[in-house]
N, C-alpha and C positions, 0 to 999 in steps of 0.2 A: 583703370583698375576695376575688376569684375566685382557685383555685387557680391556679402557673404552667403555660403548657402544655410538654405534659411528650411527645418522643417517645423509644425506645428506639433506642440505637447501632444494631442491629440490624435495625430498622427504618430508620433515615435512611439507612443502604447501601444499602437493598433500593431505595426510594425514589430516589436519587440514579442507582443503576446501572438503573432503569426510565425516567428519564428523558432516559441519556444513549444507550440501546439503541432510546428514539421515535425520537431526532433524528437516530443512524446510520442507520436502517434508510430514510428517507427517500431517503437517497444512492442511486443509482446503484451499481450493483458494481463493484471495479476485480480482475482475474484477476493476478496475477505468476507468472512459468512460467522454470525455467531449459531451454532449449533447447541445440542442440548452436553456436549461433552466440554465445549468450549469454543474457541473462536479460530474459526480454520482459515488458512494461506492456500490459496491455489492461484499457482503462477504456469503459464505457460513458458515454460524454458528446458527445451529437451536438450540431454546433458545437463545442464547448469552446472555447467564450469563456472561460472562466475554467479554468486547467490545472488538472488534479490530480498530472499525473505531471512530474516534474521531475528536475535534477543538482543534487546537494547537494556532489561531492567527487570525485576520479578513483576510475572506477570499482564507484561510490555513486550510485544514485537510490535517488528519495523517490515514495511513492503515500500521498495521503491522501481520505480520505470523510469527508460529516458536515459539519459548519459550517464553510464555506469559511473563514470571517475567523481562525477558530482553529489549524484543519493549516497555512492560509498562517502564520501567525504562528510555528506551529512549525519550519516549513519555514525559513523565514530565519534563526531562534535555530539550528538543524543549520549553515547554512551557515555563521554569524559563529564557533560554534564549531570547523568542522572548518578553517576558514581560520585561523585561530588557532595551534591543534594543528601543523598543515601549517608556517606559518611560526614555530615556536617551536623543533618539533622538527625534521619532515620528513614529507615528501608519505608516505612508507611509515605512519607513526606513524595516519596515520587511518583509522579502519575503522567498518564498519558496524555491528559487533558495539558497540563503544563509545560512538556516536552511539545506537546501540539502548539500550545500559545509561540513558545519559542520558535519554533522551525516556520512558523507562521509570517513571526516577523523578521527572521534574519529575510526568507527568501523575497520579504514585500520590499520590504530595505534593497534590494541588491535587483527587484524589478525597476525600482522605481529612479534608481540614482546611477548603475554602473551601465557598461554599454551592451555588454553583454546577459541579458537573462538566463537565470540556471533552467536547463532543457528535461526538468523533475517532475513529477508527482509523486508524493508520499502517503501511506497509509501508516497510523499507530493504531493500535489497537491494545485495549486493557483488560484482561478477560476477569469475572467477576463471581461473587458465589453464585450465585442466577444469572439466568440469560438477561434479564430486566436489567440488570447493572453491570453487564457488559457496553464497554465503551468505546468505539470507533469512528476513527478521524480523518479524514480524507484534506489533505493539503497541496494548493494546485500550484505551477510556478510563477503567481505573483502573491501568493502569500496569502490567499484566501483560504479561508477552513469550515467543515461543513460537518456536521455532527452526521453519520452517516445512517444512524438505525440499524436494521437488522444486515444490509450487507452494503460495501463498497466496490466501486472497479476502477480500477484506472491504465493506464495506458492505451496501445493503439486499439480501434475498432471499440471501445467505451460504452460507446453508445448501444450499442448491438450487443454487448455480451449483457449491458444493464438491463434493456428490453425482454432478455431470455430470463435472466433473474427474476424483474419483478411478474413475468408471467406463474414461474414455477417455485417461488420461494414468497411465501406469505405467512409464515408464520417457522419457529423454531426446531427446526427436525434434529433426528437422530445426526449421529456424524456418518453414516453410508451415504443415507437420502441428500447430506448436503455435498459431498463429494460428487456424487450423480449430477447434482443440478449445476453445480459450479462447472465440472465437465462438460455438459450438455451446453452451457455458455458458453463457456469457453471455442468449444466446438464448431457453436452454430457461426461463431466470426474467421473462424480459421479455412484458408484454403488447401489445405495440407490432408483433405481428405481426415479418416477416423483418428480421435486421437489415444496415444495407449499411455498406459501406469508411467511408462519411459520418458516421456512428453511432460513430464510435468514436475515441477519442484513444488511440496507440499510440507506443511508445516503447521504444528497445530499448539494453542497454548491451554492446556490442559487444566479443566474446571474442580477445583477441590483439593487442588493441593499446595505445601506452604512452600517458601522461596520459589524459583527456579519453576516454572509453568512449560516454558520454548521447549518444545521436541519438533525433531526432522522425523517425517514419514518416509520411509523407504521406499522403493516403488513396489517392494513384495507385498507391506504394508496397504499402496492403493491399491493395488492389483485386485486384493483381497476387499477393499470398502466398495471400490466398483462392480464386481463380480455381488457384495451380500443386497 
């Protein structure tokens, strides 16, 4: 009778966290940037048939990368819970940071126990009166979470769109200037040659105003912010 097969803890991590870092890096990159209008979504996904940037809560978007059928699935479990929270307690009660805690530990939970790792990265983001109290969350797929400052990236090429960032974004710009630079990132990892207004799904949560912040940018809309 054959020994059982045997691997080490330490090993199945390594294992599991290499195969959830193939399936993101597959994804397209999505940029989040707080601006001086609020806090901007740029995804590279031409067409975007299938969203990745979304309103999860007032004041609250969602960016997710990586196996659409999964962030979506996370995406709707943020919304069922912060509509919840909102009619239990009050629309104030919901925050990004707590829907962050959450999605934090279902996905460390479901690294650390199931066989399969969810193949995600997630950004919330909670735009604020001021760019100083804007809030952004970057959440990886074992359940780690990082307060992100002035911009996040996640998906494939990460590294290289981060690198363009933090060369060209140091402080809180207009919403043209950060369109520009988020593109310019975007850009500099893409092989697909120049990229245009069409190329891109953008979404922005709008600073100063009550309930309801999430608008979709048209691409007449970038067209126009890349061009000023």
């Amino acid at each position: 009778m054959s020994a059982p097969y045997y691997v080490s803890p330490e090993q199945l991590m390594r294992d599991k966290a290499e195969f959830a870092k193939a399936g993101i890096s597959r994804g397209r990159a999505i940029v989040t940037v707080s601006t001086v209008d609020g806090i901007l979504f740029v995804a590279h996904n031409p067409g975007a048939a299938l969203k990745k940037l979304s309103e999860v809560y007032d004041r609250i978007g969602f960016a997710g990368v990586g196996r659409y059928s999964e962030f979506e699935h996370l995406r709707k479990a943020g919304i069922r819970h912060a509509d919840v929270t909102g009619f239990s307690y009050s629309r104030e009660d919901v925050s990004a940071k707590a829907l962050a805690d959450g999605y934090s530990q279902m996905l460390g939970e479901i690294f650390a126990h199931d066989q399969k790792p969810m193949e995600v990265e997630l950004v919330l983001a909670q735009v604020g009166p001021t760019p100083e109290e804007d809030e952004i969350y970057r959440i990886s797929f074992d359940g780690s979470i990082s307060g992100a400052g002035l911009f996040a990236v996640v998906g494939g090429d990460a590294e290289e769109v981060l690198d363009s960032l933090k060369a060209s974004v140091t402080e809180v710009s207009p919403l043209a200037d950060s369109m520009g630079h988020s593109r310019d990132a975007l850009q500099a990892a893409s092989e697909n040659g120049e990229l245009k207004a069409q190329d891109f799904e953008v979404a922005l949560l709008r600073r100063g105003v009550s309930g309801r912040a999430f608008t979709r940018l048209a691409p007449s809309r970038v067209e126009s912010l890349l061009a000023g």
